[in-house]
Every structure is written in structure tokens, then in C-alpha cells.
ROMARBA-580248 format. One record per residue (C-alpha): residue number from 1; x, y, z. Coordinates in steps of 0.02 Angstrom, whole numbers, always signed. Layout:
<NUM; <X; Y; Z>>
...
END
This chain:
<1; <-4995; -2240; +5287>>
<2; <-5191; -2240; +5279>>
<3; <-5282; -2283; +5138>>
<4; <-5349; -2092; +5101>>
<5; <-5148; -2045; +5111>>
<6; <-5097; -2212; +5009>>
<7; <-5246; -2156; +4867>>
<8; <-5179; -1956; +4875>>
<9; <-5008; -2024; +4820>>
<10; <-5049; -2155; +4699>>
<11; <-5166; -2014; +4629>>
<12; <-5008; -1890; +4624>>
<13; <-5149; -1754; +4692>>
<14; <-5077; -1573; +4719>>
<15; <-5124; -1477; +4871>>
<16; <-5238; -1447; +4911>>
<17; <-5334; -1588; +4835>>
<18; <-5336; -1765; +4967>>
<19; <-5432; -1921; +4951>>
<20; <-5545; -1895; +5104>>
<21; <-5639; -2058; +5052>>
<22; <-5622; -2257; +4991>>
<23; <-5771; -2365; +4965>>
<24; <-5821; -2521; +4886>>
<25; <-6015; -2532; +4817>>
<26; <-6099; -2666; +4780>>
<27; <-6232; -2621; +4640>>
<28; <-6375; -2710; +4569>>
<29; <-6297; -2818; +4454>>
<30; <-6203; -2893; +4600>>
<31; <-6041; -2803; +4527>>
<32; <-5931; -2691; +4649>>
<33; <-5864; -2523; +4620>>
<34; <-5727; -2430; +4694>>
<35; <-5788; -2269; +4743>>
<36; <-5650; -2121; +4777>>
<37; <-5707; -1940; +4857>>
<38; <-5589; -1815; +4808>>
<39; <-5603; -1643; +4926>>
<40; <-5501; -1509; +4998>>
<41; <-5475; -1418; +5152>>
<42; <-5608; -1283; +5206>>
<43; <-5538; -1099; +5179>>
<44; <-5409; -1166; +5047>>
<45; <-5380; -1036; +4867>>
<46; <-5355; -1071; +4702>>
<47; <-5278; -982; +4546>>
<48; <-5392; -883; +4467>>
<49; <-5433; -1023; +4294>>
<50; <-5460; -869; +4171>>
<51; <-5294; -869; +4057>>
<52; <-5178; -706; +4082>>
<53; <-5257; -686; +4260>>
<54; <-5124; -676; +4386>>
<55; <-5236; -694; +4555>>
<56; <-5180; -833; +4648>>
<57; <-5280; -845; +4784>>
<58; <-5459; -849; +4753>>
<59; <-5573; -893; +4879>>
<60; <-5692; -1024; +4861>>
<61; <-5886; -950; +4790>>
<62; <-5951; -1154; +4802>>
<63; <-5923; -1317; +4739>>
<64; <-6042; -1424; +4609>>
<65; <-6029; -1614; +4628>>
<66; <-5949; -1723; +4480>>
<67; <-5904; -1879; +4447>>
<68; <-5772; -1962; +4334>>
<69; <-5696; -2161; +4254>>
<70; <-5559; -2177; +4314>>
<71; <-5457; -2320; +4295>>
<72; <-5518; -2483; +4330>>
<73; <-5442; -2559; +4523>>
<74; <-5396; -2725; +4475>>
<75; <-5564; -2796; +4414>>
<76; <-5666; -2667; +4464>>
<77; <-5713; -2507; +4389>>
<78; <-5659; -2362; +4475>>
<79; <-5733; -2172; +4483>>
<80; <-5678; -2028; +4565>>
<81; <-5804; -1897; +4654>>
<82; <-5771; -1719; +4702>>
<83; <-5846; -1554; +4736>>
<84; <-5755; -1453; +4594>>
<85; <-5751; -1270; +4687>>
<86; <-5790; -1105; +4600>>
<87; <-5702; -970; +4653>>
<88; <-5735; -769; +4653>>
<89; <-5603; -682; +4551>>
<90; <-5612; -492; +4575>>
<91; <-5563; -446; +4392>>
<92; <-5680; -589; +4304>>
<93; <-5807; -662; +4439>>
<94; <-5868; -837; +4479>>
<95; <-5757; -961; +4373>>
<96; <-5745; -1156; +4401>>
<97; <-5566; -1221; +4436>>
<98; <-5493; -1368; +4329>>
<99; <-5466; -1505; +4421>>
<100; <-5302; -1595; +4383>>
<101; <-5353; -1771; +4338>>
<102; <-5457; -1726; +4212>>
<103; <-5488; -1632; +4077>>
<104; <-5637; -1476; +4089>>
<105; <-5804; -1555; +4018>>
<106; <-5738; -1735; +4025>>
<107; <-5850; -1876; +4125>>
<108; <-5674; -1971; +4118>>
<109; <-5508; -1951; +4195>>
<110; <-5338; -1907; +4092>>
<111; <-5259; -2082; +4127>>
<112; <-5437; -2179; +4083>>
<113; <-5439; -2063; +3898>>
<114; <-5242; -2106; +3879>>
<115; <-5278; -2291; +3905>>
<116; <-5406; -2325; +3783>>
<117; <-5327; -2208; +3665>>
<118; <-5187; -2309; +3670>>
<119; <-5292; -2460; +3633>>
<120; <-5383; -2376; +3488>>
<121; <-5192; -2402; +3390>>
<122; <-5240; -2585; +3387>>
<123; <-5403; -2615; +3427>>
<124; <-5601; -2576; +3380>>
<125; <-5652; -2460; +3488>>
<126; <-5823; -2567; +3491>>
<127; <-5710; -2703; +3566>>
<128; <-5644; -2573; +3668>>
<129; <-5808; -2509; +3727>>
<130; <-5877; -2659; +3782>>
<131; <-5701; -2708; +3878>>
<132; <-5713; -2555; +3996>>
<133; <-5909; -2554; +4005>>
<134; <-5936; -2387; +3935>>
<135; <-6051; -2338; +3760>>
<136; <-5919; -2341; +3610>>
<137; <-6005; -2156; +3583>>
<138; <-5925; -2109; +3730>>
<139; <-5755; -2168; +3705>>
<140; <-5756; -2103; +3516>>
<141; <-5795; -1907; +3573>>
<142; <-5613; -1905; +3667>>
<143; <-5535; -2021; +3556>>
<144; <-5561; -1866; +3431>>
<145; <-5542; -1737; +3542>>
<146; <-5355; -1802; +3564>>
<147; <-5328; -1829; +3368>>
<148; <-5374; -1667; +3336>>
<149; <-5282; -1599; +3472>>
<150; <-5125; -1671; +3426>>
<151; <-5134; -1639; +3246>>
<152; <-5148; -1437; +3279>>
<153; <-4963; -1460; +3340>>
<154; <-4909; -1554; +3169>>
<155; <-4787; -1431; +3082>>
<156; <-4781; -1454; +2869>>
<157; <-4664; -1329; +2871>>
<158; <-4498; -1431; +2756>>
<159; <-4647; -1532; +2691>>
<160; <-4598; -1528; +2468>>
<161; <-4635; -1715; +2415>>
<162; <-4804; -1802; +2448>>
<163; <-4925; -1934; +2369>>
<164; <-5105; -1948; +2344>>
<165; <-5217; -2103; +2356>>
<166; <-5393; -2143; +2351>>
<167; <-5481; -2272; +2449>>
<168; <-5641; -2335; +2438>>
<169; <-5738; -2327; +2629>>
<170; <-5904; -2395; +2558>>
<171; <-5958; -2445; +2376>>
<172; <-5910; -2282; +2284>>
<173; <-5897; -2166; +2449>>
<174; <-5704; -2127; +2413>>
<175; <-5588; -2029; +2546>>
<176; <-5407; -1959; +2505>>
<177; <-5264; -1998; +2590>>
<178; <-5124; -1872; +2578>>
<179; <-4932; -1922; +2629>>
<180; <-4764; -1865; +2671>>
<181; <-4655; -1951; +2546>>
<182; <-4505; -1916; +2653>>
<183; <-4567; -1939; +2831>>
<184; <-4678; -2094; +2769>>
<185; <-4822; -2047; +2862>>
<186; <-4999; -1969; +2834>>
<187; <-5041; -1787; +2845>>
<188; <-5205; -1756; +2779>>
<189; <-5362; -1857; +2773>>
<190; <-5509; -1773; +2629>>
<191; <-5677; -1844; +2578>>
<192; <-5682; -1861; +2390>>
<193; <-5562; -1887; +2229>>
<194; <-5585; -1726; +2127>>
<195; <-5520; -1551; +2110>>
<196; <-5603; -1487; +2258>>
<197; <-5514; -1638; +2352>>
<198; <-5342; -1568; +2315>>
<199; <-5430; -1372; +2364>>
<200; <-5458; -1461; +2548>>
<201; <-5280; -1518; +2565>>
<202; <-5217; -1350; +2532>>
<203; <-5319; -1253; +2650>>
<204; <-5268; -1385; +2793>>
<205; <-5099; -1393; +2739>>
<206; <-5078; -1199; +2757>>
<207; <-5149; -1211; +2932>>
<208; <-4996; -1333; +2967>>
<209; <-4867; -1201; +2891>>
<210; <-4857; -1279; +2740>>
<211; <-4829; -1204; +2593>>
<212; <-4918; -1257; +2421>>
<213; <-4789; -1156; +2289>>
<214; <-4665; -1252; +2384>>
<215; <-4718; -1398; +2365>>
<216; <-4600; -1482; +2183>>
<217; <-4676; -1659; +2194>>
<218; <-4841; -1722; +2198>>
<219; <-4861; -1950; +2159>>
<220; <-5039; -1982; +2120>>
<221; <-5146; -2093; +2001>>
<222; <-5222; -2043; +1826>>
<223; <-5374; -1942; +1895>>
<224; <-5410; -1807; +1784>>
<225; <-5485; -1708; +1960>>
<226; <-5325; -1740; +2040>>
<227; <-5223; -1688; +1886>>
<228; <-5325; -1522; +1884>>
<229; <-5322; -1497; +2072>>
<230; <-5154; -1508; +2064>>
<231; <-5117; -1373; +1914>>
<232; <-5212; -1262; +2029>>
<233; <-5183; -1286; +2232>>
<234; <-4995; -1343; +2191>>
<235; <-4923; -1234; +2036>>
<236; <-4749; -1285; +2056>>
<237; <-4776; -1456; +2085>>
<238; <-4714; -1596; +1964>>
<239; <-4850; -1701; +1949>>
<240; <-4798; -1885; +1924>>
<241; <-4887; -2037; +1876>>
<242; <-4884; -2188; +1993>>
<243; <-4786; -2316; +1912>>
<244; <-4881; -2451; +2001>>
<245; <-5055; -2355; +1933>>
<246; <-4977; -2365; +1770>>
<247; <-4944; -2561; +1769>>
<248; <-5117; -2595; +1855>>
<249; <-5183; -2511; +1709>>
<250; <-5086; -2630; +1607>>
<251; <-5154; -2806; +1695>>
<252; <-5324; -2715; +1670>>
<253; <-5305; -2704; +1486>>
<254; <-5213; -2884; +1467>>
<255; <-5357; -2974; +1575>>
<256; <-5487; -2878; +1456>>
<257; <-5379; -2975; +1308>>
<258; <-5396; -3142; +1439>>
<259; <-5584; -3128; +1455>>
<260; <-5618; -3093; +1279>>
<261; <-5524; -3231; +1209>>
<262; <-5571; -3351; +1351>>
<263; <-5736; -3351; +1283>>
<264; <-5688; -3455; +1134>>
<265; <-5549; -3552; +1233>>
<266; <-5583; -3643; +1389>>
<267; <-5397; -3651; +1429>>
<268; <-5389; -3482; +1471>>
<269; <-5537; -3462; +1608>>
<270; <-5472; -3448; +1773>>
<271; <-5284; -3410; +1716>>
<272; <-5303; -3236; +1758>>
<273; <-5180; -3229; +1895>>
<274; <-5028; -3326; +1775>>
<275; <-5032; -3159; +1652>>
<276; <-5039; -3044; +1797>>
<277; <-4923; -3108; +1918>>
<278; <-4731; -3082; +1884>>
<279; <-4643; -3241; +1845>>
<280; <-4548; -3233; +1993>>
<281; <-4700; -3262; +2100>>
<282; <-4777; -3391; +2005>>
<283; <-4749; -3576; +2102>>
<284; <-4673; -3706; +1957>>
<285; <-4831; -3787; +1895>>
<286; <-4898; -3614; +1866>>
<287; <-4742; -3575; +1762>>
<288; <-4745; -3717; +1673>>
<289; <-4942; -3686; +1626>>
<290; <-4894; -3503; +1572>>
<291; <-4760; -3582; +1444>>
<292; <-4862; -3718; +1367>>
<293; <-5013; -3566; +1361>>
<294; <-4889; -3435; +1267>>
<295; <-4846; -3563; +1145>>
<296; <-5000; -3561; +1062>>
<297; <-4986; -3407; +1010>>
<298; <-5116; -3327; +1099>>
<299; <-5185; -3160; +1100>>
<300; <-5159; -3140; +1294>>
<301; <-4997; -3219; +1266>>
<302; <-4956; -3066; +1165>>
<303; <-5030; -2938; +1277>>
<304; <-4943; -3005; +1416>>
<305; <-4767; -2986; +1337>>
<306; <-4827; -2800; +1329>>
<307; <-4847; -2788; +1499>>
<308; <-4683; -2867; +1542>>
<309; <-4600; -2748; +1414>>
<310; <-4687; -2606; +1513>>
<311; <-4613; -2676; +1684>>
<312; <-4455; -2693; +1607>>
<313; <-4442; -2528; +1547>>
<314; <-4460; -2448; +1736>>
<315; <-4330; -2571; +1779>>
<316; <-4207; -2553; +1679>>
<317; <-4205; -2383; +1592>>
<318; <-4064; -2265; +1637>>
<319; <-4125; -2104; +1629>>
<320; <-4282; -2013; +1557>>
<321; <-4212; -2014; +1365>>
<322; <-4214; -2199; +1360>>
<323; <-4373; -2232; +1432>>
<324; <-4471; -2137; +1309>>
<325; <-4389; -2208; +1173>>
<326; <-4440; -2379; +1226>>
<327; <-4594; -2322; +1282>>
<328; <-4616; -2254; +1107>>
<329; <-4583; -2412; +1056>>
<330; <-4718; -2498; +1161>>
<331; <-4867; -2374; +1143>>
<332; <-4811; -2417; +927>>
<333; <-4818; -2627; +958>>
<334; <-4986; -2615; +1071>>
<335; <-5076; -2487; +919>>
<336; <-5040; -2587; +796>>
<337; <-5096; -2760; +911>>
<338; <-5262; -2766; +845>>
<339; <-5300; -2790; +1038>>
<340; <-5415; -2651; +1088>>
<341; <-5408; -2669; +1269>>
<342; <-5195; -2628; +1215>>
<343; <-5251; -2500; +1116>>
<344; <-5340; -2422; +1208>>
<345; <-5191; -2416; +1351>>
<346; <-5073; -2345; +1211>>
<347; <-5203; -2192; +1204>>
<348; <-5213; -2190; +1412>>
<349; <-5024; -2191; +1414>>
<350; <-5026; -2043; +1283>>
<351; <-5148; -1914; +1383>>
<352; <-5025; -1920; +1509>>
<353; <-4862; -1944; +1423>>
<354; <-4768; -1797; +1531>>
<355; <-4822; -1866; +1680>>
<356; <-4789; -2035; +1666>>
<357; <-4610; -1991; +1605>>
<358; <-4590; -1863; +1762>>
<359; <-4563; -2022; +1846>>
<360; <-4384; -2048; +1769>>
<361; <-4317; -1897; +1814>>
<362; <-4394; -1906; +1999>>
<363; <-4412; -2092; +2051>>
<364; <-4556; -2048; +2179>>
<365; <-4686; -2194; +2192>>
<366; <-4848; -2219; +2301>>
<367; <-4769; -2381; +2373>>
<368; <-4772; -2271; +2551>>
<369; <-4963; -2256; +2533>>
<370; <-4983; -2435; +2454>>
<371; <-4919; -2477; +2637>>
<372; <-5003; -2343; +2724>>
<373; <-5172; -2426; +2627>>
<374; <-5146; -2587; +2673>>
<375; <-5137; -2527; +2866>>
<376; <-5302; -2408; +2827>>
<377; <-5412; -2552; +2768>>
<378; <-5352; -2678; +2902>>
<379; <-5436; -2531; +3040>>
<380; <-5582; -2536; +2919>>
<381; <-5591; -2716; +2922>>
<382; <-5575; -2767; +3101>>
<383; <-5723; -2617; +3137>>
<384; <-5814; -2695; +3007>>
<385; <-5837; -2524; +2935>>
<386; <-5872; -2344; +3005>>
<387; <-6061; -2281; +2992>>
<388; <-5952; -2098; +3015>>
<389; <-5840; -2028; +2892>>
<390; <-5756; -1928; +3035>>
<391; <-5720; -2093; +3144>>
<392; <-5649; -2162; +2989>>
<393; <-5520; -2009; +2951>>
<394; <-5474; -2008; +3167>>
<395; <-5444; -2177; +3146>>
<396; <-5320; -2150; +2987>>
<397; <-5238; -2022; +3094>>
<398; <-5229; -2121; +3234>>
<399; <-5134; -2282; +3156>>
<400; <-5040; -2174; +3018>>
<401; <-5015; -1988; +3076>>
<402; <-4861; -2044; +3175>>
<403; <-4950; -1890; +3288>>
<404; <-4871; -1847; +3458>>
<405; <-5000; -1887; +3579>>
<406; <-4894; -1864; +3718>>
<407; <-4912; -1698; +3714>>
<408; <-5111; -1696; +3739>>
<409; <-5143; -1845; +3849>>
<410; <-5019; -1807; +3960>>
END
């Protein structure tokens, strides 16, 4: 076999395309390229390109030279050449043909875009860029092409139970993440945290086939924009409050106590992670600290047993009935504290009594999006950040979509 025939069959080329050339070039940076020409035989026909034509044999009008990445051959890069034909179609005219390694527009071929997608999963594209010797510009414009392409064929048809997130992309530049709480995975990606946010999410979730009255549970923080989004995009939704927003809340408030009171006791500064942290995670000399702190009566002392009555209550309350009792019970003790930073929680837990509550009768948390987060800001970290918004939300799809890409980069 010769290496025009060896190239035509590594290339899996249909007739009547051949390899009818193999170079090596040696350029001015003393780097070599391979070098491919791709042709086909004089007088061949090809399918008429326009969609719902059913000529077959179209002769050829002329050809207009291109040139294509491909692949790199072993260390060096590789490009492809051909005269892509037009042909003469007697119902629509002069038409360019698709050529089969690549896709119509593209200056790279299908298995080049596959590969670096691929990498994109795990790595910068920068990195990525500078790997295959190509402007990270470049690589970005299919990367996208092939996340949006593959998220057309997501189907949020079953979808009933999701959760909604925030995260910060730069200073107070928020996006919204929206999840499946049953398939653990991401389906929408919104700039913004208010009303309008949740408006977003519905239109794009209807052009997935889902449905918003269908939708009966929605996780989410304490936003007031999400709470009113919500009422309106998702009417039959129950709308339940985080339990882990809830508690943060609560080590907000008890380090407000901390910092206060550490101003008139120099035990206290720097402690801020003994109150916080359950005791379970706390090493044996922090324990011990904690229990020779609390028996001085302190104020944080006090605040933190609030806390870990809070905590205890989502662990160990049987159903709805009890936990409002006890929570009754809690919002009464942290009123009556003379601790406004408690105080003030009592009223935050009262504003959204009903929601918090939902939680009992549907144990739904954001834990799936605390994960999903941690995943989101590890691809913001190792890019060192994302000058565009819409890099940012591919990327999110990308790593957390769980999007079938086979069935675009194939």
C-alpha cells in the first residue's frame, strides 16, 4: 500500500475523495509540517447539499481551495488541503458540497474540534491553546459551537424537582446555576439573582420541553428575587429553603456575637472557626479550647448552643409538626437573647417560616449544587477567571451538563 492509499484509509475518506498528496515542510521557524492534499477524480458527482433535494449526481461547477488542523502526526502539526467542489443543481444552482472531515465554515477538522473539546473537561483552554499552537479565540468559537449544539438535544421533559444557586464570577457579577435534583446535573446557566433570573430559566426550559406548572419543587436560598421569580415563572412549585442557607445564616449571626464580644475579650479573636465548625470536626485541642471557652459563660457560648439547637432540629425532627414546635421554641430563646445578631435571625427565620418548614415535608437540599459549585469554581480557578460571561456558562455546561457530545462531534 502507498502512502496516498495508506492516508485515504487512515482518513476513512468516502469516494470519491483520495489523498492524492503527502508532504513534509519545513517552515521558518525550523518546525515541519505535514501537509495532506485531499482531491477527487475529474468528472466525479456529488449529492446535491441543499436539504430535501434528492439529485444525486451533480456535476462539478468548480472547486475553491481550503485548508484545515487536523490532527497533529506525531509531533508535528498536521493540515489537510482540498479543492472543495461546487456543483450545479438544476432545481437550486451553484451550491458548495460538505466535505466529510469537517464541519461547513470550520478552519479545523471534526477529530481536531473533538480532541480539544475533550480536553476542555479538564483543562484551560489557554493551556490548551498554547499545547496545539492555535489562538485560544479560535479553539473557544467551536468549543461553543458544540455546547450549544448538544444542549438543543437536552430533553426537560420528566424534569419536576430542581435547585437554584448563585455564584459569584467576579466581585458582585453573580450567574445562576439551575439543577436537576434527580438527575444531579446542570440544566440551565442565567446571568443574575433576581426575578428576571428565574423569567430566563423558564423561557429556556420551555425550549427543552419542560414544563413550568409542572414543575412541584424548587431548593433555593432566601433571595427575595428568587422567592418572587418563583411565585411567578413556577406557580405550582413548593418553594423550599436550603437547609444549609439556613444554618450559614446561623454561623453568620453567631460570628457577629464572636466579633462583638471579642472586642472586649482577647480570648475570643481568632476562635471563629471552634463556634462554627461541628464538634465532630474539631481536632482534640480545639475541643478542649471550645469547653474551657463555654464555661465562662460567654455570649458566643450562648449563641452557639443556638446554632447547634438549629442543626439538631433538621436532624432529628420526625416530621413537619415537630420541627416547628422546636423551631418555635428556638426563634422564642434567640428573641429573648439580648443578642441582636440572634435576634435578628429569629426575624430572618420568621419572613420565611413556610418555606423553611417546606423542607420537612420534602427533604430536598442544594447539597447537589454545593457539589456542582465546588466543580464550577475549580474551572474558574485553574482559568484564572473568564473576561466572557458566555465562556464562563459553556464552560459550566461543559464540566456539569452531563451533555451528550457524541452526538455533535461525531
Amino acid at each position: 500500500m502507498d502512502t496516498t492509499s495508506l492516508f485515504t484509509a487512515a482518513l476513512q475518506l468516502p469516494d470519491p475523495w483520495r489523498v492524492s498528496g503527502v508532504e513534509f515542510r519545513d517552515e521558518e521557524d525550523g518546525r515541519r509540517e505535514l501537509h495532506i492534499a485531499i482531491g477527487f477524480a475529474a468528472g466525479s458527482r456529488f449529492p446535491c447539499p441543499e436539504p430535501g433535494c434528492g439529485e444525486a449526481a451533480c456535476p462539478v461547477h468548480d472547486a475553491r481551495e481550503r485548508v484545515w488542523r487536523h490532527l497533529n502526526f506525531f509531533q508535528y502539526k498536521a493540515f489537510i488541503h482540498a479543492g472543495v467542489p461546487r456543483v450545479t443543481c438544476p432545481a437550486h444552482g451553484v451550491h458548495a458540497v460538505p466535505v466529510p472531515w469537517a464541519r461547513t465554515g470550520s478552519g479545523f477538522t471534526l477529530l481536531f474540534e473533538a480532541m480539544v473539546v475533550e480536553l476542555a473537561k479538564s483543562q484551560p483552554v489557554a493551556d490548551i491553546a498554547e499545547q496545539v499552537g492555535e489562538h485560544d479565540t479560535r479553539l473557544w468559537r467551536f468549543i461553543r459551537h458544540y455546547v450549544d449544539e448538544a444542549r438543543l438535544y437536552e430533553d426537560y421533559t420528566g424534569v419536576e424537582a430542581i435547585g437554584i444557586d448563585e455564584t459569584s464570577r467576579k466581585g458582585h457579577r453573580c450567574i445562576t446555576v439551575v439543577a436537576d435534583l434527580v438527575e444531579r446535573n446542570v440544566i440551565c446557566v442565567v446571568p443574575g439573582k433576581d426575578s428576571t433570573t428565574i423569567k430566563r430559566f423558564a423561557r429556556d426550559f420551555m425550549d427543552h420541553n419542560g414544563d413550568p406548572d409542572r414543575v412541584r419543587l424548587v431548593t433555593c436560598d432566601m433571595s427575595l428575587g428568587f422567592a418572587k421569580g418563583i411565585r411567578e415563572r413556577l406557580p405550582n412549585a413548593a418553594r423550599i429553603i436550603d437547609k444549609f442557607h439556613v444554618i450559614k445564616h446561623a454561623n453568620e449571626a453567631v460570628d457577629k456575637v464572636r466579633k462583638q464580644e471579642a472586642r472586649g475579650n482577647a480570648l475570643l479573636r481568632r476562635t471563629k472557626y471552634l463556634w462554627l465548625r461541628n464538634e465532630s470536626n474539631l481536632t482534640g485541642l480545639q475541643l478542649e479550647t471550645k469547653r474551657s471557652l463555654q464555661r465562662q459563660r460567654l455570649k458566643t457560648g450562648r449563641a452557639c448552643q443556638m446554632r447547634e439547637t438549629l442543626r439538631d432540629i433538621y436532624d432529628t425532627s420526625a416530621d413537619r409538626a415537630e420541627a416547628e414546635t422546636a423551631l418555635k421554641r428556638l426563634c422564642s430563646w434567640m428573641t429573648r437573647s439580648r443578642l441582636e445578631p440572634m435576634k435578628e435571625f429569629a426575624r430572618q427565620i420568621r419572613r420565611h417560616w413556610r418555606d423553611i418548614l417546606a423542607y420537612f415535608d420534602h427533604p430536598y437540599t442544594n447539597a447537589i449544587l454545593e457539589g456542582l459549585n465546588s466543580v464550577i469554581q475549580n474551572v474558574k480557578t485553574r482559568a484564572r477567571g473568564f473576561k466572557n460571561m458566555d465562556y464562563f456558562s459553556t464552560m459550566i455546561y461543559l464540566t456539569c451538563g452531563k451533555l451528550d457530545l457524541s452526538t455533535v462531534t461525531t
